[in-house]
KETITOR-688896 format. One record per residue: x negated, y, z of N, C-alpha, C in turn; residue in one letter. Coordinates in steps of 0.02 Angstrom, whole numbers, plus 50000, padded with zeros to 5 digits. Atoms other than C-alpha are relative to their C-alpha. Last residue first. Layout:
# residues N
XYZXYZXYZA/...
This chain:
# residues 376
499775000449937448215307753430500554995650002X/500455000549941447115311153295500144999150086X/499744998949937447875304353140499595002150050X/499925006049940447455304552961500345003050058X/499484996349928447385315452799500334991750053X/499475003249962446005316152671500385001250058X/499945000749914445525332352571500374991850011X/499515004650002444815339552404500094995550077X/499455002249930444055354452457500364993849984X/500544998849936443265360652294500484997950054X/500295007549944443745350952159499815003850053X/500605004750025443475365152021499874995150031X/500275001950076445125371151989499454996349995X/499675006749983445335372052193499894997649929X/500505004749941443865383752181500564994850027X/500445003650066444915392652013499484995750066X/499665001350040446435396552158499464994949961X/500044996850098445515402952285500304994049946X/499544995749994445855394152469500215005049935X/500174995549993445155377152468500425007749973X/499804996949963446265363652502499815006050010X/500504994449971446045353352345500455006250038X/499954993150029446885338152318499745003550037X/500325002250059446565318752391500095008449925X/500545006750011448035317152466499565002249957X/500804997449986448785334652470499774993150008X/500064993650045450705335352377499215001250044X/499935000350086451005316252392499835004549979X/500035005650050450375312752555499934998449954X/500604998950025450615329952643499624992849951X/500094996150052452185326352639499545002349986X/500015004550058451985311952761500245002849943X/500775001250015451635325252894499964995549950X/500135005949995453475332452895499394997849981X/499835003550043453935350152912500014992250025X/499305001350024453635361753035499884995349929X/499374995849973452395365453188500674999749960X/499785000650033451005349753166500515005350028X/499295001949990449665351353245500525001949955X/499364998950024448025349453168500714998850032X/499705005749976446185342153186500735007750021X/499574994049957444915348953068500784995650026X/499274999949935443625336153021500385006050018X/499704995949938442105341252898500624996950020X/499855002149936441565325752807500185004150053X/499625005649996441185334152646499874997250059X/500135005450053440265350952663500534995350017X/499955003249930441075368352721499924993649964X/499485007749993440455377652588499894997850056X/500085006349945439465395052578500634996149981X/499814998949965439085406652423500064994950038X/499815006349947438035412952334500455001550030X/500325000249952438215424252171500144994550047X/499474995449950438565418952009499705000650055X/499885005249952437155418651883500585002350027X/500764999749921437375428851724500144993450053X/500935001649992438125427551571499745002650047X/500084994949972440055433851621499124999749964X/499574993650021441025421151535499595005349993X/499904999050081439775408851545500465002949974X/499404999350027439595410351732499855001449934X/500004995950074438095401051783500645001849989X/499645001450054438025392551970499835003349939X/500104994550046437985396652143500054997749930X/499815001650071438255384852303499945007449951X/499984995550039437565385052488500104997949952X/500325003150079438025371052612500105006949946X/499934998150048438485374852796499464998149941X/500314994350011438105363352937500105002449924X/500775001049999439335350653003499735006249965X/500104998250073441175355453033499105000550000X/500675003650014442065346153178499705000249922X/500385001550065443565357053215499464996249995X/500665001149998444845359953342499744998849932X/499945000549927446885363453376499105001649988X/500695003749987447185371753203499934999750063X/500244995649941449255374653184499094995950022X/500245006449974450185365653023499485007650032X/500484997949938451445369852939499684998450050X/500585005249957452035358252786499855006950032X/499555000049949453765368852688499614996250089X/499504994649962452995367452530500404999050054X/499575006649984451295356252504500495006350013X/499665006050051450265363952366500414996550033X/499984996350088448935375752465500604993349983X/500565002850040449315368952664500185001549915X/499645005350035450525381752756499344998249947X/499904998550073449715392052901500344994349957X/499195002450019449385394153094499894998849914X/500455009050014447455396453177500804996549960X/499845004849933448525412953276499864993849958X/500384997749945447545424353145500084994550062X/500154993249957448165414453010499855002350037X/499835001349920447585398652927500165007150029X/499145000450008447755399752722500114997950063X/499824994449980445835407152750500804998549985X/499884997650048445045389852791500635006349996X/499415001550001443945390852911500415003049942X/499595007349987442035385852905500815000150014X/500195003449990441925403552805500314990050016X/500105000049910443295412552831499524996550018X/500344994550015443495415052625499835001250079X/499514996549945443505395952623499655006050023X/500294992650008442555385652485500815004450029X/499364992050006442855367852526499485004949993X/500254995149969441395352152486500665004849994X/500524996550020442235335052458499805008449999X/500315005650039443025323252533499495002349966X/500164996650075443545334952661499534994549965X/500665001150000444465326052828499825000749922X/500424998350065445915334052875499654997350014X/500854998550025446725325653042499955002549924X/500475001850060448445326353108499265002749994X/500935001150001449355324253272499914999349932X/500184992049962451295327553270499385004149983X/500564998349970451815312853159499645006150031X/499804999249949453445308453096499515001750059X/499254999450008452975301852925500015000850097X/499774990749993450955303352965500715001749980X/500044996649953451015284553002499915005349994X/499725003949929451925276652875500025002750055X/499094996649995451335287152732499984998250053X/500154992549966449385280152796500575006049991X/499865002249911450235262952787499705005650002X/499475000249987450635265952604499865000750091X/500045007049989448845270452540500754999150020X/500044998249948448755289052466500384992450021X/499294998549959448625288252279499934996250074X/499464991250013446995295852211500444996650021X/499984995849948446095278352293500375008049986X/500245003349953446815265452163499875005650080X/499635003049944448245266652034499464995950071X/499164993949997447625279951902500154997050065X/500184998049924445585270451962500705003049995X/499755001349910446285256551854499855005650052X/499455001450008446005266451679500204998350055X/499805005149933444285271851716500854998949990X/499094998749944443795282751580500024993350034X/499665004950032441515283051533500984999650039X/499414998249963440395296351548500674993949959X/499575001650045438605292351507500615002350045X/499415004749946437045298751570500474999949957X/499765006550042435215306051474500484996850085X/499655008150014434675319251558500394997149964X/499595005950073434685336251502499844994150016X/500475001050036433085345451634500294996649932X/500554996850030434455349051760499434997049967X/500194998649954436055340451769499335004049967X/499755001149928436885328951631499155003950035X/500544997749968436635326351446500305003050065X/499924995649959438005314951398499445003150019X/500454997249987438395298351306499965009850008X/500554999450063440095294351272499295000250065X/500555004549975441915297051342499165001849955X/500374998149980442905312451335499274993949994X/500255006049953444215307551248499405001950019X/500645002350049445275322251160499714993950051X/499985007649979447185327951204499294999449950X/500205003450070446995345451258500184992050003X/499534998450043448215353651399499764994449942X/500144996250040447055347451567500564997349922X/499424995349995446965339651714500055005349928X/499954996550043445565328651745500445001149973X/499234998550028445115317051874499995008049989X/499714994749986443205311351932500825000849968X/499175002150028442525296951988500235007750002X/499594994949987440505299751993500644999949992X/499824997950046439535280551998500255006650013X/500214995550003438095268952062500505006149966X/499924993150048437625253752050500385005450023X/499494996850008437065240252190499895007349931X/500154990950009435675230852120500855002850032X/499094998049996435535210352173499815008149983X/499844994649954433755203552143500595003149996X/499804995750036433625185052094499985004550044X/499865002150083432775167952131500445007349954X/500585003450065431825170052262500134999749949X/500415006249982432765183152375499704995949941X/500345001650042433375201752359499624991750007X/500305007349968434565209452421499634995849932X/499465002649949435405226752380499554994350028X/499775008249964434225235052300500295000750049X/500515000149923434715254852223500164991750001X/500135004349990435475261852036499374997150067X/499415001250001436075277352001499854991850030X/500195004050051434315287552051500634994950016X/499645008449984434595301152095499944998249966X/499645000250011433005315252076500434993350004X/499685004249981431685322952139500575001649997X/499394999650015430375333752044500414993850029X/499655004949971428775338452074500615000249985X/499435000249959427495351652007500194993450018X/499585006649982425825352651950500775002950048X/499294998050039425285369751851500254992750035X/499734996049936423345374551962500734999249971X/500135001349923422715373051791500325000550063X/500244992849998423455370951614499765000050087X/499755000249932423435353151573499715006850004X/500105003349964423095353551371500365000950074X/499695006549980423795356751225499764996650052X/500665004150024422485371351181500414992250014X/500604998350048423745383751128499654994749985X/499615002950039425505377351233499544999849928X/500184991750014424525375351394500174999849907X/500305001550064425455359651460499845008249980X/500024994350072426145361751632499694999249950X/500754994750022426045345151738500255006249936X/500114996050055427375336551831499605005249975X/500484993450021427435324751957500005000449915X/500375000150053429185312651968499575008550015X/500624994149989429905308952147499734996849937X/500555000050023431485297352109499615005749988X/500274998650072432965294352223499344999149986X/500984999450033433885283152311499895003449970X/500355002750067435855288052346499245000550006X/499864994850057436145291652527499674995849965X/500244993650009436295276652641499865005149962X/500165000850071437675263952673499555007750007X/500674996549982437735255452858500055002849903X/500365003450037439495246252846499365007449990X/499635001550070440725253852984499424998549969X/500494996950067440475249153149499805000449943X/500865003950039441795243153243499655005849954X/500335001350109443065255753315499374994749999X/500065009550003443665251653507499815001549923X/500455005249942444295269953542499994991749964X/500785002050009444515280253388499614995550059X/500384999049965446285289253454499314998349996X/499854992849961447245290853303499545001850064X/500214997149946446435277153206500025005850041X/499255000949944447385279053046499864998050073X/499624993150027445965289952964500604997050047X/500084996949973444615276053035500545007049984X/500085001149925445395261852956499865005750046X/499264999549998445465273252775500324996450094X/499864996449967443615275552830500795000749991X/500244995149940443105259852830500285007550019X/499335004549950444265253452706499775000950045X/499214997850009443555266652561500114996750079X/499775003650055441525263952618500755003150013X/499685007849957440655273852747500545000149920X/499795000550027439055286852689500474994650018X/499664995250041437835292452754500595001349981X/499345000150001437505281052915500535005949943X/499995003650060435705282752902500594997049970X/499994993150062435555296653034499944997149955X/500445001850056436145286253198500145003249951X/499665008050070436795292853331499604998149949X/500274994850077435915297353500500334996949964X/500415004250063437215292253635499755002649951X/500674996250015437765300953814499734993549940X/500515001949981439525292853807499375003750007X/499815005849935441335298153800499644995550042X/500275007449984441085312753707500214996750045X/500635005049940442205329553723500024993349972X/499745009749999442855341953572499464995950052X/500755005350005442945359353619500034992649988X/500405004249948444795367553593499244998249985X/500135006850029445245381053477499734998650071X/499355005350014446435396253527499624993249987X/499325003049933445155410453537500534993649948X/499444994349996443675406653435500494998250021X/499754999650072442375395053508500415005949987X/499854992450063441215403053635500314998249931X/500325001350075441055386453765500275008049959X/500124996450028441615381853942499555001649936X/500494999550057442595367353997499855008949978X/500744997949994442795370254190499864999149948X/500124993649966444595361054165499275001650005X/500195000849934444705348854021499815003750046X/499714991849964445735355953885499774996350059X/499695002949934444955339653755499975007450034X/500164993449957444855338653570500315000150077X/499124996850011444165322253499500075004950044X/499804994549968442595315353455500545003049986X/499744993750034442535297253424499975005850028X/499994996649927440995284853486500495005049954X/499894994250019441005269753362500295006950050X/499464998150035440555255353438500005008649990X/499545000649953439005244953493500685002149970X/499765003650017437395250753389500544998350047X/500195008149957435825256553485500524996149955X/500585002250031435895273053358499784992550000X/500514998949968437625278253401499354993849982X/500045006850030438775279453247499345000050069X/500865001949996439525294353296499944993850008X/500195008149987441285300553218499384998950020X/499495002849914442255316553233499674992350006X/500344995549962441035322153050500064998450091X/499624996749968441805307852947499645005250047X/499895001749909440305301352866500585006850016X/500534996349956440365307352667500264995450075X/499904994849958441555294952571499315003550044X/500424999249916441115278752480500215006250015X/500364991249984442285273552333499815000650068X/499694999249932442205254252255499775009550034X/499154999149999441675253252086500465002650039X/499505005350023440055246652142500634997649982X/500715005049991439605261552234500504991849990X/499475007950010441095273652187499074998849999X/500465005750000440595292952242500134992249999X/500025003549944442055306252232499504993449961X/500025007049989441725321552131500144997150059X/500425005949996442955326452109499445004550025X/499945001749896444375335752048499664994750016X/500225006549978444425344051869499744997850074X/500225001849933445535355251828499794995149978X/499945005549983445495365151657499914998750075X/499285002449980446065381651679499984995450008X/499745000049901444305387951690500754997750008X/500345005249963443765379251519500055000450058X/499645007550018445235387851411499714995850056X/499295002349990444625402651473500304996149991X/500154999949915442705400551444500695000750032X/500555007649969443015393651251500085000150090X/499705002549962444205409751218499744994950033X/499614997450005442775418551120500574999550056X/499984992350000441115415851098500855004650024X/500185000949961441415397551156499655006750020X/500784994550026442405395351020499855000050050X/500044994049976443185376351068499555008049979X/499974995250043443145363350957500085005050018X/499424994050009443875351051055499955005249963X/499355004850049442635336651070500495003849974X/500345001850067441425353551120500194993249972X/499844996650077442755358451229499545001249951X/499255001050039442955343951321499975007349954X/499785005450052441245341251344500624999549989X/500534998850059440855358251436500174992749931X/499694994150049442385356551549499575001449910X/499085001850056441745340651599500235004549952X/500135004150033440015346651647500425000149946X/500264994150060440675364051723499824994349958X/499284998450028441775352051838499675004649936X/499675007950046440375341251883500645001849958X/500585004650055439245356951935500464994749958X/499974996450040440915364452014499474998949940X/499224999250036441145349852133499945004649936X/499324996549987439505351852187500244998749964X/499914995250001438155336052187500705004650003X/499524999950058437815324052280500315005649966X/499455007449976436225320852394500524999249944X/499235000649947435745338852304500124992050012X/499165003150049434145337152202500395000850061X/499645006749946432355345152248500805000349972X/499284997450032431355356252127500254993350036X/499315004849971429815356152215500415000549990X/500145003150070428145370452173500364991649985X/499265000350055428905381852280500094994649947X/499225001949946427705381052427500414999249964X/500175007549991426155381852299500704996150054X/500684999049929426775398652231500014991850014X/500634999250007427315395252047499714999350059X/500404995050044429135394352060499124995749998X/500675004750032430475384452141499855002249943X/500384996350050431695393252287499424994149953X/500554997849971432975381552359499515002949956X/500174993049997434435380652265499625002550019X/499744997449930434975362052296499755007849993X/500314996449954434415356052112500405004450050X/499714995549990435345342452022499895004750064X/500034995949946434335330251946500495007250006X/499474995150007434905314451885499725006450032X/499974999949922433795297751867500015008449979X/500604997849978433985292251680500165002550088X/500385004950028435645282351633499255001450017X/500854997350033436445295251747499764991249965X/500745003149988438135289651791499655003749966X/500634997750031439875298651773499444995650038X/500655000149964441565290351786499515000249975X/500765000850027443275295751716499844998650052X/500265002649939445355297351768499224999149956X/500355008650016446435304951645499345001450080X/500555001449926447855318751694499624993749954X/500295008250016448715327151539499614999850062X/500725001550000449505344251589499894992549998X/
């Protein structure tokens, strides 16, 4: 399989609708965008432009050829540079000070209804956190991955979800060409481009990008202009040659410390699809199992820090219809890991940054792609 490396932008402001109902009644009348979108949205993109460079039938083999491709992503580059969801084990408390970790603790009188075998994770402060903290840069959270215990963290660089753009929209009556009544809608969407600073003599823009990697038999170039998300935007897709040797391979000092390491952390880069729900189903009854792609890695779930489920669905163009829903465990979930056999700095080369989810074609599409730190 050929691997190349790309990045997607919107040249227009991007929408990619969260699933919420949007019709006619006056409650519906809001087609709202996903923060970022699914893995499988960016992977049905790709797939779609490689096999119309390719020549694909699309009556025929087209939809098999296009589920074998992998593509693994997205991950978010602001100014080149890649941002991450907020670690989930992390609070940024509101007043400011240091980073409050949560970690798992067998303190006596703890009581709670997880499932058998997992711990509760205890605070260290009473602190509200802060809710503008979307997003922490590569060296922020690569710092925070080899942070085994999280005491004494600074506070990582404030970055907040992508900006977008609220556009009203009017129905056109298609007879008399005019505004048909009672027909306004709304529409919000990202927008790739946000201020940074701004003083007298110039305004700074951070930009704005999708890094994805691509796996696949054909040899064609993907680049170009692009219709993208709902309504066909206008975006471009362009290869990244330096990202082969930047965040896809797994830093040296984070080998270092999971070579010989008991304590490990997952942290999902981007959304899993796990038939256990928030767990993933290559864990067995006793929370035990071997990670998809690494051979001989077992690894025992102590705790979890998995924020609120995320619904996903789709078009199958095999099948013409929708697919049905289903749940994700979003990006920044935490699951915290002992180690029962192998070596933790094998997870390095065969799961940095690969997909952990449990179906085969939902690792095909990026789902779960995972980092791996310390928690003890």
């Amino acid at each position: 399989m050929k691997e190349q490396h790309y990045q997607l932008r919107g040249l227009d402001p991007l929408l990619f609708r969260d699933g919420r109902a949007f019709g006619t009644d006056p409650l519906q009348r809001g087609a709202r965008t996903l923060p970022v979108p699914a893995p499988p949205t960016i992977a049905g993109l790709i797939r779609s432009r490689l096999g119309s460079v390719s020549g694909w039938d699309w009556a025929g083999d087209g939809p098999d050829l296009a589920m074998k491709t992998e593509v693994h992503g997205p991950i978010l580059l602001r100014d080149g540079t890649p941002i991450f969801a907020a670690p989930a084990d992390a609070v940024v408390p509101r007043d400011g000070g240091t980073v409050m970790p949560l970690r798992p603790t067998a303190k006596p009188g703890t009581w709670c209804n997880l499932p058998a075998g997992l711990l509760p994770l205890s605070v260290t402060a009473d602190a509200k956190p802060a809710t503008d903290f979307a997003f922490w840069k590569q060296t922020d959270m690569f710092t925070w991955l080899l942070n085994a215990s999280g005491d004494k963290s600074t506070l990582p660089e404030r970055i907040p979800p992508l900006p977008q753009e609220i556009r009203i929209h009017v129905s056109i009556d298609p007879v008399t060409g005019k505004a048909a009544d009672s027909r306004l809608f709304s529409t919000s969407s990202l927008v790739f481009e946000s201020e940074a600073t701004r003083n007298s003599d110039a305004v700074k823009f951070h930009t704005y990008y999708f890094a994805v990697r691509v796996k696949h038999a054909a040899s064609a170039d993907l680049r170009g202009p692009a219709l993208m998300g709902g309504e066909r935007r206008v975006g471009v897709i362009e290869h990244q040659a330096d990202l082969e040797n930047s965040f896809w391979k797994t830093p040296d000092e984070i080998v270092r410390a999971l070579k010989g390491s008991k304590y490990i952390r997952m942290v999902l880069a981007t959304p899993a699809v796990f038939t256990n729900g928030w767990k993933p189903g290559w864990l067995g009854d006793d929370n035990s199992g071997f990670v998809p792609g690494v051979d001989g890695v077992q690894l025992k779930l102590v705790a979890a820090a998995v924020p609120r489920k995320l619904a996903i669905s789709g078009w199958d163009l095999k099948a013409k219809r929708s697919k049905p829903v289903r749940w994700m465990a979003p990006a920044g979930a935490v699951y915290f890991f002992e180690l029962l056999e192998g070596d933790g700095a094998d997870l390095t080369t065969g799961a940095w940054l690969q997909p952990v989810s449990d179906d085969v074609q939902d690792r095909r599409d990026g789902c779960g792609l995972a980092l791996w730190g310390l928690w003890a």
